[in-house]
C-alpha positions, -999 to 999 in steps of 0.1 A, spaced: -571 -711 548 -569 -686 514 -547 -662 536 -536 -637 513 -546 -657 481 -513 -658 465 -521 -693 449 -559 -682 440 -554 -651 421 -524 -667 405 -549 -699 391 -579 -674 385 -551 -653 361 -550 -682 339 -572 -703 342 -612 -707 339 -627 -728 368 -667 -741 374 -665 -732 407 -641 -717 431 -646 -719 468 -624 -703 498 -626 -701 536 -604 -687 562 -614 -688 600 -600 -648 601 -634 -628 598 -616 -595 594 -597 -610 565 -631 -626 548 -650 -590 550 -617 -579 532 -626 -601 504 -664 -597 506 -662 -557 508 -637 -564 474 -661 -589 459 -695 -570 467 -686 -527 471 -653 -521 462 -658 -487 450 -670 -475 482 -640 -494 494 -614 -472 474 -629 -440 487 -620 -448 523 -591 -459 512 -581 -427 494 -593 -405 522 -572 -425 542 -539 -421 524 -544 -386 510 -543 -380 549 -516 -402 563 -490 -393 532 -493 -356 541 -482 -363 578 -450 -358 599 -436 -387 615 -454 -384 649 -493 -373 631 -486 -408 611 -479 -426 643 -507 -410 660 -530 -416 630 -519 -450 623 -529 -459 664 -565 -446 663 -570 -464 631 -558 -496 649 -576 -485 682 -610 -480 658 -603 -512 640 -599 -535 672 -632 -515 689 -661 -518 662 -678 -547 657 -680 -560 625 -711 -558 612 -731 -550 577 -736 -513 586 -695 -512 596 -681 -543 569 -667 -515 544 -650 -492 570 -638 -525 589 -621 -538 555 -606 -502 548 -590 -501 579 -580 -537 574 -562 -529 540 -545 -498 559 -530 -513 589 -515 -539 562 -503 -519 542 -483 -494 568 -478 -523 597 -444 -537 605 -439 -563 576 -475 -564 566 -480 -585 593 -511 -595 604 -511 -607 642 -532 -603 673 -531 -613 713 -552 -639 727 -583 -614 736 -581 -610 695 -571 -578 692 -549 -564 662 -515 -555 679 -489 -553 654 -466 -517 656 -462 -496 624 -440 -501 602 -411 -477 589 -429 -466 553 -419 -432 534 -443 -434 505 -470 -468 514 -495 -476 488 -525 -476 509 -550 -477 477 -540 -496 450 -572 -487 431 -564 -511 402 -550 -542 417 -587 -537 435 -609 -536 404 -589 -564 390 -595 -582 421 -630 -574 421 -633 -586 387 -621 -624 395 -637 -626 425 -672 -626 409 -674 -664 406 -660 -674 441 -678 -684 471 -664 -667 504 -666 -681 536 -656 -674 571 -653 -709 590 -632 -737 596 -618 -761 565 -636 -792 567 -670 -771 561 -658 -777 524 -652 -812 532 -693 -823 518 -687 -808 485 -647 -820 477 -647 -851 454 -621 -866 427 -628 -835 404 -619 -808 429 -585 -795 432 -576 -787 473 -552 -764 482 -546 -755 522 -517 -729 537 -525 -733 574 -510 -713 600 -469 -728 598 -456 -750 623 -429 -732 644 -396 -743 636 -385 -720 668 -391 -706 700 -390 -676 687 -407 -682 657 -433 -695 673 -459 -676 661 -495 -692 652 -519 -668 660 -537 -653 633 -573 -649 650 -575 -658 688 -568 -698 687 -537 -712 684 -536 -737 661 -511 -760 677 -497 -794 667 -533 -810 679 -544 -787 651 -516 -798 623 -528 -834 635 -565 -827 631 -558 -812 594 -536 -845 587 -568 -865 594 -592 -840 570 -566 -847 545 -570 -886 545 -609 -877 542 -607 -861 513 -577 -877 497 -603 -912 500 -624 -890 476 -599 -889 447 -593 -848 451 -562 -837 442 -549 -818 470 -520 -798 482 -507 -787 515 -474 -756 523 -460 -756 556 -427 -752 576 -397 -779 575 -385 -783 610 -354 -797 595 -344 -764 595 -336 -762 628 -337 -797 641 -328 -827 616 -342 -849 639 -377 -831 642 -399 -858 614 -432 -842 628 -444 -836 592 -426 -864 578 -445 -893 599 -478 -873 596 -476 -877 561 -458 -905 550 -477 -917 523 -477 -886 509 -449 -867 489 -431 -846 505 -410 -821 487 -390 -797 502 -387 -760 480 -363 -732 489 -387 -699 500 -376 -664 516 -387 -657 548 -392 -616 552 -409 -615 586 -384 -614 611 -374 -583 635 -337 -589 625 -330 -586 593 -302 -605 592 -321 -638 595 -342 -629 572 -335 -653 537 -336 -685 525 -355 -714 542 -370 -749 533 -404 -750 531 -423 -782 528 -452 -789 497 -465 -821 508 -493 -837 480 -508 -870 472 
């Protein structure tokens, strides 16, 4: 559950760790990191092509060259031979999409619009190198989180940002590869959380507040109950009107 790493990158910035492991059941994503990790300078020449050509474009050649990347991207399978181009056109449909945002239907196909960019960094060759740099030392893995569940024990520091529990119908968004991952799912994770927590790990968990919306929703307050629960003020940017977009509670529940 690294999603985009905000948490990891920040750690790895300052601080020297044994081991570092991270999984995420989004395969595109985890070739993005790979690709980073293992051939990132092959990497940056795709990407390079790639916005030499779409910053020279009219309005209607961007929006017909941002489609066939996203028609390419949802068509080839990922594979070794195709992992580089795959991650290239990974990095460019988030970096011109609407909001960055990464989404797809339930046959798993990429099917966010573009986004309204004049001047979108597409190849941010340093922020890459740096990546590459602290990603030397950390395993990457595409699966589910309890695979990590053998190795966690009370010297291992856990942090999870799954998929957020809507706090809206119309927010009810949770679909980041082709399963859902519903309340049975929130549930589930609640449960691999006790596991670990047995094993003296410290651990730490984000997700949404449905206080909120509903004062009366304690979905997240029963689940975890015997943990604390703390409830931080965040900004919430993706949202097709921008006049909701703003200040929200979000919920960092630890033991």
């Amino acid at each position: 559950m690294v999603g985009g790493g905000a948490l990891l990158f920040a750690l790895l910035s300052e601080y020297s760790f044994k081991e570092v492991y991270i999984s995420d059941n989004n395969r595109e994503l985890i070739n993005g990191y790979k690709v980073i990790k293992t051939n990132v300078k092959k990497l940056i020449a795709h990407l390079q092509d790639m916005q030499t050509a779409f910053l020279l474009m009219d309005e209607n050649d961007r929006k017909s060259y941002y489609y066939s990347i996203r028609e390419n991207f949802n068509a080839i399978e990922l594979t070794e031979e195709t992992a580089v181009e795959k991650a290239a056109y990974f990095i460019f449909l988030n970096k011109t999409c609407f909001n960055g945002l990464y989404r797809v239907n339930r046959k798993g196909r990429f099917n966010v619009p573009m986004g309204a960019y004049k001047n979108p960094t597409i190849c941010d060759e340093a922020n890459l190198l740096n990546l590459n740099k602290v990603l030397q030392n950390v395993t990457i893995v595409c699966g589910d989180y309890s695979l990590s569940k053998e190795f966690i024990d009370k010297d291992t520091f856990v942090y999870l940002d799954p998929p957020y529990r809507p706090i809206s119908e119309t927010s009810a968004f949770t679909s980041y590869n082709a399963d859902a991952f519903d309340d049975d799912e929130q549930i589930r994770l609640s449960k691999f959380i006790d596991d670990i927590n047995a094993t003296g790990a410290k651990i730490v968990l984000s997700n949404s507040d449905p206080k909120n919306v509903n004062p009366e929703d304690t979905f997240f307050d029963d689940l975890y109950k015997s943990y604390s629960i703390r409830r931080v003020s965040a900004c919430r940017m993706i949202n097709s009107n921008a006049d909701n977009r703003g200040k929200i509670n979000e919920l960092i529940i630890s033991n």
